[in-house]
N, C-alpha and C positions, 0 to 999 in steps of 0.2 A: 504494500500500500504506500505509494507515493507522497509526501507531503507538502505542499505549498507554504515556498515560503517569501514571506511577505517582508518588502524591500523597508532597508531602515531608512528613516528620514526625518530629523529633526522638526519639520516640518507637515506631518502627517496630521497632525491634531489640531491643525489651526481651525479657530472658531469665530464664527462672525458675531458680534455684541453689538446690537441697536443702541443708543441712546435713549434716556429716558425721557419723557417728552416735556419737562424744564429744560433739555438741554437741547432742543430739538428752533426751529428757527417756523414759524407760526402765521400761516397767512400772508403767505406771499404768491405773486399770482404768473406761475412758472408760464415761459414764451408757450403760446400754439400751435408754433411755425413749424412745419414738416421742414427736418433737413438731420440728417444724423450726426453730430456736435455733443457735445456731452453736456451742452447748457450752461455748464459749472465750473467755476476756474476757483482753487483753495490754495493760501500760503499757509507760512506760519503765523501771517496776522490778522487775515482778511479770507472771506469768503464773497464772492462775485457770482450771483445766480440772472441767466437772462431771463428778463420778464416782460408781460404786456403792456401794450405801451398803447394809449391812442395821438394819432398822429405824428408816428414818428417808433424810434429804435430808442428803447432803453436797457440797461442794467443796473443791478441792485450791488449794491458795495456795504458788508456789513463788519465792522471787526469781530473775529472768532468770539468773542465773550458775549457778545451782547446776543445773546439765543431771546427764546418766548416770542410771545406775541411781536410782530412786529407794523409798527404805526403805518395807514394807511397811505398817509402824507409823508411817507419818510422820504430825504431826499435820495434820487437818482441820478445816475452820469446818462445822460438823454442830448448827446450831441449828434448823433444820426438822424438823418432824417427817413429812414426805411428803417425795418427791422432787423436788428443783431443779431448774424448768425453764428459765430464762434469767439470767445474770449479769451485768454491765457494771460497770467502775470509773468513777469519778468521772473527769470530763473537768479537775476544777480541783482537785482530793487525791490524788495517787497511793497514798496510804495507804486509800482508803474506797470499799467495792465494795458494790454493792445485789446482791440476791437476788430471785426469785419461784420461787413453787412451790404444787404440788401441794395444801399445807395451805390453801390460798386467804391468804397473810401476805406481806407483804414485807418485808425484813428490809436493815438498813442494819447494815453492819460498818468494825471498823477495826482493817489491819494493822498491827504494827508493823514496822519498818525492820527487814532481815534476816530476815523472814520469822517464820512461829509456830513456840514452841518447845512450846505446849501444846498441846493440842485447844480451840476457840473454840468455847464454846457460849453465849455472852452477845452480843448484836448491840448497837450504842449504842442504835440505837430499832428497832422494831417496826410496821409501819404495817399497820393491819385495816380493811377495808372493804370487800375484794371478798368475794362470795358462794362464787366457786368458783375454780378453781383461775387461777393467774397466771402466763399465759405467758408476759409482754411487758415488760421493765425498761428503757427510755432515762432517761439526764439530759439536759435542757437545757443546750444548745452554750453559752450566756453568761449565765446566770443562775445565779447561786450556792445551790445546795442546792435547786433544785427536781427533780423527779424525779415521770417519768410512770410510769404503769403500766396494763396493759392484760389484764385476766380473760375467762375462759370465760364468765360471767355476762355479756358483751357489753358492759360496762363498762369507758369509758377514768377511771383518777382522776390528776391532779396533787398531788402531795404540797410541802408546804416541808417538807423534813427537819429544819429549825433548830426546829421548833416539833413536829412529829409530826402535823401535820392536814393532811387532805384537801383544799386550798382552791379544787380544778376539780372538776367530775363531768361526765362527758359517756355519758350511761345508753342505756339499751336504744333508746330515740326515737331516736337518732342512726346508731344499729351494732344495727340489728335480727336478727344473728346473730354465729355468731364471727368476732373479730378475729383476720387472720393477720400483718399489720406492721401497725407504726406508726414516721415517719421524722420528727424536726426538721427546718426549714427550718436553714438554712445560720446565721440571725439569731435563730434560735425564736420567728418570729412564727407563723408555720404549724406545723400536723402533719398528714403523708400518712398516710392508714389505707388499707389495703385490707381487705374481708370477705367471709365466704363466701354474701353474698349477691349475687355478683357485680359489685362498684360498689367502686369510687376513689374516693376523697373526702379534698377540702383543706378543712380546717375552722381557724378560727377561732379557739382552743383559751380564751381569756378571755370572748370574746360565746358562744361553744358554737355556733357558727352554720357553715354550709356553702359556703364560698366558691365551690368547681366541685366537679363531680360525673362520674364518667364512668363509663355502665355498658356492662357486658360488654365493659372493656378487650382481654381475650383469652375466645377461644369456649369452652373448653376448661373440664369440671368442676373439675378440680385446682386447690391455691392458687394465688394470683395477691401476688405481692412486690412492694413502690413504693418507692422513694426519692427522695426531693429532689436535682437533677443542679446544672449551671450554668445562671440568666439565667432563672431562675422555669419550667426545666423537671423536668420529673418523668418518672422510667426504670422498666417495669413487665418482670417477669417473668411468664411462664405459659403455659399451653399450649394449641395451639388445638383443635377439633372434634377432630380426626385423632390429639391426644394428642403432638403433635408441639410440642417446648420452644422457647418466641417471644420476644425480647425487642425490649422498643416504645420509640420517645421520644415524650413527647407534650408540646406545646407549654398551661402551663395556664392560659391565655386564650382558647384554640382546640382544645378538647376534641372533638372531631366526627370529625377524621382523626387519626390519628398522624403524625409526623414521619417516622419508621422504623421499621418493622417486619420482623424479618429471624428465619427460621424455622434453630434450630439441630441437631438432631436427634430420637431419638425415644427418648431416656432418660425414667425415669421418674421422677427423684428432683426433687425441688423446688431453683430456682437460686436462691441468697443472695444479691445484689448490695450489692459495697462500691463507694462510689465517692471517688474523694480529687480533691476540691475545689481543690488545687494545679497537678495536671498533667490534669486535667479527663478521667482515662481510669475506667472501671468497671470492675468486677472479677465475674466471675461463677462463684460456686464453687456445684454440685450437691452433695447429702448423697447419697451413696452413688454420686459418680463419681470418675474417676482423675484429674481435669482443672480447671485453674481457665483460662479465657476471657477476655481482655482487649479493650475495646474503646477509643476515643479518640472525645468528643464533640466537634464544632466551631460555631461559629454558622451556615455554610455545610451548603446540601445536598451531598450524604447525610446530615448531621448526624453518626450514627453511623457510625464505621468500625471494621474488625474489623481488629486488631494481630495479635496470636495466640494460642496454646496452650500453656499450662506442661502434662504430660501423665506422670506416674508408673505406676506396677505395681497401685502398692495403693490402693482406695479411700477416702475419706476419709468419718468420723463428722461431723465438726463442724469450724469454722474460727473462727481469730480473726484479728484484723489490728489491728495496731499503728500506731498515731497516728504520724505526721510524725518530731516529736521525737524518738522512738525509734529513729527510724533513723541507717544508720552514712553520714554524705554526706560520705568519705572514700573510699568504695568507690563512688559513683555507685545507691547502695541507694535508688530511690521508692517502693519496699513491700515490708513483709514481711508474710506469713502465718505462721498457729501448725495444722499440720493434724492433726488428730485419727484415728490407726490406731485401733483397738480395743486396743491394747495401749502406745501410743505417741503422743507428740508431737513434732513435727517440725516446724523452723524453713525458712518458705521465701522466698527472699529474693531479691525483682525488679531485675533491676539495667540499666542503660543502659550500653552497653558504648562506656567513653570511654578515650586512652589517657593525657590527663593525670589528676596525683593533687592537681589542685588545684579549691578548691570553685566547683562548678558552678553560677552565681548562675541559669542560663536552667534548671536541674532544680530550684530551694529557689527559689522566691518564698516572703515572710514566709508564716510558717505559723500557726494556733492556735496560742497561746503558755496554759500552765495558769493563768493569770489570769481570774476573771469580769470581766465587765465590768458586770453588772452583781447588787443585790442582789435578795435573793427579790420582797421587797418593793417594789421600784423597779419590777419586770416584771409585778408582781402591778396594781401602779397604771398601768401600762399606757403605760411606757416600752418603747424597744427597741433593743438595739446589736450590730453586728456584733464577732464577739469579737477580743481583744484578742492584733495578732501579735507575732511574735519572728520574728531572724535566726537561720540556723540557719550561719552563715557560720563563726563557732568552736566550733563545736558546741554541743550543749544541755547545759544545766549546771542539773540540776532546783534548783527554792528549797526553803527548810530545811522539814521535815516540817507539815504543819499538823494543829491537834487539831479535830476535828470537835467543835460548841459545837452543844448542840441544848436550849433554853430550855423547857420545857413548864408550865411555872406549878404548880398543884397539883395537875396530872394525872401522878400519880406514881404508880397505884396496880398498874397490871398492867404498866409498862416500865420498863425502866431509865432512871437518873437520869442527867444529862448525864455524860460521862468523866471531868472533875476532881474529881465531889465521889463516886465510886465507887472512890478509894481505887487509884488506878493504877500499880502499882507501878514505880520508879525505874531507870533504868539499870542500878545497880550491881544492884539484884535481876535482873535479867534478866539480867544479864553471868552471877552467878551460879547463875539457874537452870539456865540454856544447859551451861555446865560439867558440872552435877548431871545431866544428859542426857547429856548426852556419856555420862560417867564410867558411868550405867546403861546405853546401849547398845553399851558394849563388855563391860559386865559380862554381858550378853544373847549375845552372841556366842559371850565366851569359853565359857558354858553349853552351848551350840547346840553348839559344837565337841564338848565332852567330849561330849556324849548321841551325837551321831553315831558319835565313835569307841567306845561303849560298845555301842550297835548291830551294828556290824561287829563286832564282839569275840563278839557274842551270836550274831548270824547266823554265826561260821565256827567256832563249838561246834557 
């Protein structure tokens, strides 16, 4: 009699832990907009969920602490004039979060610490180039102020944000239809695209050229999702002939077969893959399923192994996931998720169930630390560095705020001017605008109360 035996992995028991709902973020009214984006962009200070907006693109900018209810009038970053289709914060400013949207614009913003007490309708700069709308917003893992973006018009552009110009173009020749992801390599010397002309492609992003190419990863008409994994592999979702959701490893030296290929059911929502580079596991969250799927890469076949299922009630709009740093490695935390209800967001928090409460050096090898390693310029000239880590051993302790410096010369005519000479009001103004809010939204209240009670007064004449 034979016996199974079953693969060790530090990682085998990981459990997904909702939030309790004080700590949950409470009436908020998540975008409508069909487009597959994860909605949600999470640091270590702030949480960015897109929301409904009339007349016009907004998103919700909330700091991590402030959960519950939140005020109907709270203010929004609402400089779009179409609706926002993807968001992402800066991997090296927790204060500066890029936009795309519907207006075909990209739009670079900057929070300040504690969150908006206004409504932000002024972004530092404004980047115009695509024809049609922009669904696709990554930064660059180590390179400072560069920032991809990817449109409907089948156009990838790279931006330097310090200057507001385009300095990549990778046009229709390249993405002869639309683009559904695009991923950084781990070093940003690559970027994974996939499109819906059925083809994979690692390209070159400075020569504009095609390094491997794989067509008809999965058989299946629906998107197909790539991201960059460990050890120059790449992880594709999508679904096959039968409509049935696949996820592959493909080795990208040896494009021809897959690594693994494992068939997961027959939902029909498209799967997002996160993957963290630390504990080498993916993350597979579907737009309109109850479930996020975890699996563990190794250098050994199977390659892929399936860990398990986080699995709730309610389906989920959109997800985010929160960098390293962010997490609590006190509690044994290697991921959390931000899930998007239609009316809610919700903290989900993966944890390795250990029973010491001291730090677990074999769960935190050094992580991206928010340091570039290197400048726009330096990557533009055709350097390359793996980014730069940090201990997470006493916890993360962010560096003091940094101001977004964006130089444009005498192209001043339709954007705004860098942050310093814009006249940026000082602390103590902002101590006291905050106050002046305050003080009008209990003034708001106390109103609300009397009309109410003057209603009932009215209704039981």
């Amino acid at each position: 009699m034979s016996r199974q035996v079953v693969r060790s992995s530090k990682f085998r028991h990981v459990f997904g832990q909702p939030a309790k709902a004080d700590q949950c973020y409470e009436d908020v009214r998540v975008s409508q907009t069909t487009w597959d984006s994860g909605f949600c962009a999470v640091n270590p200070k702030f949480v960015a969920l897109i929301c409904e907006a009339s007349g016009g693109g907004a998103f919700l900018v909330l700091p991590l602490g402030k959960t519950g209810r939140v005020d109907k009038n709270v203010p929004m970053v609402c400089g779009h004039t179409a609706p926002v289709l993807d968001i992402a914060w800066c991997p090296h400013n927790d204060n500066v979060i890029a936009s795309g949207s519907e207006d075909c614009t990209v739009m670079v913003w900057e929070i300040p610490d504690g969150g908006l007490v206004l409504p932000l309708r002024e972004p530092v700069v404004t980047l115009e180039g695509h024809t049609k709308r922009v669904g696709i917003v990554s930064w660059h893992p180590t390179a400072q102020n560069v920032l991809l973006s990817a449109g409907c018009d089948n156009v990838i552009l790279v931006w330097d944000v310090g200057t507001g110009e385009a300095v990549l173009t990778l046009g229709p020749d390249v993405h002869p239809d639309t683009i559904y992801s695009v991923d950084w390599s781990r070093d940003g010397t690559l970027i994974c695209t996939s499109c819906r002309d059925k083809r994979v492609r690692i390209i070159e992003p400075r020569k504009g050229t095609i390094v491997a190419e794989k067509d008809r990863p999965h058989e299946g008409t629906r998107p197909v999702h790539a991201v960059f994994v460990s050890d120059g592999k790449i992880l594709t979702t999508g679904f096959s002939r039968m409509s049935e959701r696949q996820v592959a490893l493909w080795d990208t030296k040896h494009l021809e077969e897959p690594l693994s290929l494992q068939e997961l059911d027959t939902s029909s929502g498209v799967l997002l893959p996160f993957f963290d580079p630390d504990t080498n596991i993916v993350y597979l969250c579907g737009k309109g399923d109850s479930s996020i799927r975890y699996f563990e890469i190794t250098s050994e076949a199977p390659f892929l192994h399936y860990l398990s299922m986080f699995s709730s009630k309610e389906s989920q709009r959109g997800m985010g996931y929160m960098p390293k740093r962010g997490l609590e490695v006190n509690k044994c935390e290697i991921a959390r998720f931000y899930k998007l209800h239609e009316r809610r967001c919700e903290p989900i928090a993966m944890t390795v169930p250990r029973k010491s409460d001291l730090f677990q050096e074999d769960l935190y090898p050094p992580t991206a630390g928010p340091d570039p390693a290197l400048t726009a310029e330096e990557w533009l000239g055709g350097r390359d560095a793996s980014p730069l880590l940090i201990s997470l051993k006493d916890g993360y302790v962010p560096p003091k705020s940094r101001e977004l410096r964006v130089h444009r010369g005498l192209d001043t005519g339709r954007r705004r001017a860098a942050p310093e000479a814009s006249g940026t009001p000082s602390s103590d103004a902002v101590s006291r605008l905050e106050e002046e809010m305050k003080k009008l939204q209990a003034t708001v209240q106390e109103l609300q109360k009397r009309l109410d009670r003057l209603e009932e007064t009215v209704q039981a004449k």
